[in-house]
C-alpha positions as CSV (number, residue, x, y, z in Angstrom):
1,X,-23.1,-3.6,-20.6
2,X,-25.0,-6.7,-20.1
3,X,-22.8,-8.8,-22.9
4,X,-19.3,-7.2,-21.1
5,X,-20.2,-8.0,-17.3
6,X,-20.9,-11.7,-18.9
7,X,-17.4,-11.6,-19.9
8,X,-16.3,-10.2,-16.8
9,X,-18.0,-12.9,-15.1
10,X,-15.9,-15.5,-17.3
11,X,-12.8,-13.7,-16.5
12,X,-13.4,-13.9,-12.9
13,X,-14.1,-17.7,-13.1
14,X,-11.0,-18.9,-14.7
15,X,-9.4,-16.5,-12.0
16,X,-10.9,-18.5,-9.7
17,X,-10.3,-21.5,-11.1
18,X,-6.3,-20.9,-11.8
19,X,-6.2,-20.3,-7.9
20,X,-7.1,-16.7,-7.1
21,X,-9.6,-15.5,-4.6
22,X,-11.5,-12.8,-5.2
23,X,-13.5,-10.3,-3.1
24,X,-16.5,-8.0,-3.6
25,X,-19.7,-8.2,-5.9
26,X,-19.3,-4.8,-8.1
27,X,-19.7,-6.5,-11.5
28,X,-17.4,-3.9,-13.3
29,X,-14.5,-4.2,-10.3
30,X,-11.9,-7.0,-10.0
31,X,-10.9,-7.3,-6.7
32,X,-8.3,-9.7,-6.1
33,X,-7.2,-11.0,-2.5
34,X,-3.3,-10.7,-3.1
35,X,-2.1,-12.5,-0.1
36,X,-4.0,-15.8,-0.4
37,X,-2.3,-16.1,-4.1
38,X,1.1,-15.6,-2.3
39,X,2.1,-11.7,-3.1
40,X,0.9,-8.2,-1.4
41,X,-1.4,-6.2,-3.5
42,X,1.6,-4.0,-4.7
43,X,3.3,-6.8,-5.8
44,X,0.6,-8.2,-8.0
45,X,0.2,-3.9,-8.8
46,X,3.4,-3.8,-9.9
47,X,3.2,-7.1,-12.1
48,X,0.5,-5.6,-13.8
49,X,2.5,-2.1,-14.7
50,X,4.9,-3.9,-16.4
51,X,2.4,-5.4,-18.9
52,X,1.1,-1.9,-18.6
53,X,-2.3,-2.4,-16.9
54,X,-3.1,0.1,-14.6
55,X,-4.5,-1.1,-11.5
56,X,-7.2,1.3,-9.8
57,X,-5.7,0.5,-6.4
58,X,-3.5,-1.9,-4.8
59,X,-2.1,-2.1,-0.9
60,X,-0.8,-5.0,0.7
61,X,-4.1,-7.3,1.0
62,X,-5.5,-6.3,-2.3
63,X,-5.5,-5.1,-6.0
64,X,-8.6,-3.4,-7.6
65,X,-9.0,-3.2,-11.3
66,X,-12.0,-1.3,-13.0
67,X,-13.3,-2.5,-15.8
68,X,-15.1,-0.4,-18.5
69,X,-17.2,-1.9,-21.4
70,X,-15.3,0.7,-23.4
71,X,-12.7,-1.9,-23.0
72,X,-11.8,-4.6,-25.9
73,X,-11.6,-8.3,-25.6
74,X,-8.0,-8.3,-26.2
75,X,-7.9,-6.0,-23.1
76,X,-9.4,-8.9,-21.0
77,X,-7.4,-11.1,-22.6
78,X,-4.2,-9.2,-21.5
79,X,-5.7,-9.1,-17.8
80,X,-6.6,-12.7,-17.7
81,X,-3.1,-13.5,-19.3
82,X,-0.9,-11.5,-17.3
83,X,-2.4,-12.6,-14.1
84,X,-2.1,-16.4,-14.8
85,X,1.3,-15.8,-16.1
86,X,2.2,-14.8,-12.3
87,X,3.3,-18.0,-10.2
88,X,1.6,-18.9,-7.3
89,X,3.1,-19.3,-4.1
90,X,2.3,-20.1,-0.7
91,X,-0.5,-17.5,0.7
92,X,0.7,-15.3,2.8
93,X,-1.2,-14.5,6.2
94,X,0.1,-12.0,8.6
95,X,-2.7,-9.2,8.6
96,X,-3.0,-5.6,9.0
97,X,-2.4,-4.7,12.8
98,X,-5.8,-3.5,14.7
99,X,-5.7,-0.4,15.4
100,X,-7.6,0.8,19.1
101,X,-9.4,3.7,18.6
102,X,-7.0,6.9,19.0
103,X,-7.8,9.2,21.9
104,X,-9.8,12.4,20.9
105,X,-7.9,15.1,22.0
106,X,-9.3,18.2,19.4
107,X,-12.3,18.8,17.4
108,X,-12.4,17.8,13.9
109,X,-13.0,21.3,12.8
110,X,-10.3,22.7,15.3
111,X,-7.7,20.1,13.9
112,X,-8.2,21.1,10.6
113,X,-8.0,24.8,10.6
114,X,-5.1,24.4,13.1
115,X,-1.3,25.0,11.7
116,X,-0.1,22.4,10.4
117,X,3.0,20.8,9.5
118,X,3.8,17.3,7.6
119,X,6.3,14.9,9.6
120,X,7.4,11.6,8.8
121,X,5.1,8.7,11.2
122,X,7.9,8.1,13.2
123,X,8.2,11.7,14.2
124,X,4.2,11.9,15.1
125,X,3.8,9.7,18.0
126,X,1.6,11.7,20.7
127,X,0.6,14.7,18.3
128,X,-2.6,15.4,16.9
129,X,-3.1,14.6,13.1
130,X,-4.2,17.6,11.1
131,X,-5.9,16.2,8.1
132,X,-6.4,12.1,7.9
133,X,-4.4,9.8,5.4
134,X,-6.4,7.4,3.4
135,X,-5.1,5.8,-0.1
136,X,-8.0,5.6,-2.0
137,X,-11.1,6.9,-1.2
138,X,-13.4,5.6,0.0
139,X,-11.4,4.1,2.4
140,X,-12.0,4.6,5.8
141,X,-8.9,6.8,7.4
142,X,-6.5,4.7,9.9
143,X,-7.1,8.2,12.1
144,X,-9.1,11.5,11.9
145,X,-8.6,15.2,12.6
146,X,-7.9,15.7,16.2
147,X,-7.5,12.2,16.8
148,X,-3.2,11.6,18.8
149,X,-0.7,9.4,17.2
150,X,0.3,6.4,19.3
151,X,2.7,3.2,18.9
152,X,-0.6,1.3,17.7
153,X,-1.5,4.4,14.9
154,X,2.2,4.0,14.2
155,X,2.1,0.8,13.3
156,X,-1.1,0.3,10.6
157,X,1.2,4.0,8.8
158,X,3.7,1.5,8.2
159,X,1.6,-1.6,7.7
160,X,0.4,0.6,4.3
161,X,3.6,2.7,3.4
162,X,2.6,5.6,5.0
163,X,5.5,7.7,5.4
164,X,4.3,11.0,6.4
165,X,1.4,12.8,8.0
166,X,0.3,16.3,8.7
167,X,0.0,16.7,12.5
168,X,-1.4,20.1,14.3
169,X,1.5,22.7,15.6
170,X,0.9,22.9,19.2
């Protein structure tokens, strides 16, 4: 483990060096800030798919990769070559809107064991989600059980592709 974070920590450099900016301290995660290279985090994702490297998680600010020490050298090697292999362009830097804390209108518990149906976001302004959307745990949801849809809420679901949600049937 010790020998492979080492390499890690050489693979991260040269990242660093070639332009990238990278966030975190988790030895065995690569966690790359997409928009300062110039791409959303699905971009640089779906880059990576093509060379088929799975990426643990990407959304528009970031991509996450986990690394295992069950992987080879030529593995890194693919990484490290398939990310320098992407052009740089000018960082982007419009951010994710700020959300205002949703009204509480329903206990969590109450939410959840309400009926439910699942709408598309633009149909859930000023009902009560159901059961919160997150993309990869654990992320922190944009809204909770019992929390109401507004215009802001709206907003950060489309900010992450978040078509749909599961609101309570009042």
């Amino acid at each position: 483990l010790s020998e492979f974070i080492l390499k890690i920590d050489k693979l991260k450099e040269t990242l660093c060096k070639n332009g990238y900016s990278l966030s975190g301290d988790e030895e065995l995660k690569l966690t790359i800030n997409a928009k300062s290279y110039g791409y959303k985090g699905d971009e640089i994702a779906h880059i990576l798919r093509d060379n088929n490297i799975e990426c643990e998680f990407a959304d528009p600010d970031f991509v996450v990769l986990m690394l295992t020490p069950a992987m080879k050298d030529s593995d890194l090697i693919k990484i490290e070559k398939s990310l320098l292999d992407i052009e740089k362009k000018c960082e982007i830097t419009d951010t994710s809107p700020e959300v205002v804390k949703p009204k509480k209108v329903m206990s969590v518990r109450d939410a959840m064991l309400s009926l439910s149906q699942t709408v598309s976001v633009n149909d859930s302004v000023g009902k009560i989600i159901a059961t919160p959307n997150i993309s990869c745990p654990p992320a922190v949801p944009i809204i909770v059980s019992g929390e109401k849809v507004d215009e802001d809420v709206l907003s950060v679901f489309e900010y992450y592709s978040i078509s749909e949600c599961d609101v309570v049937i009042e």
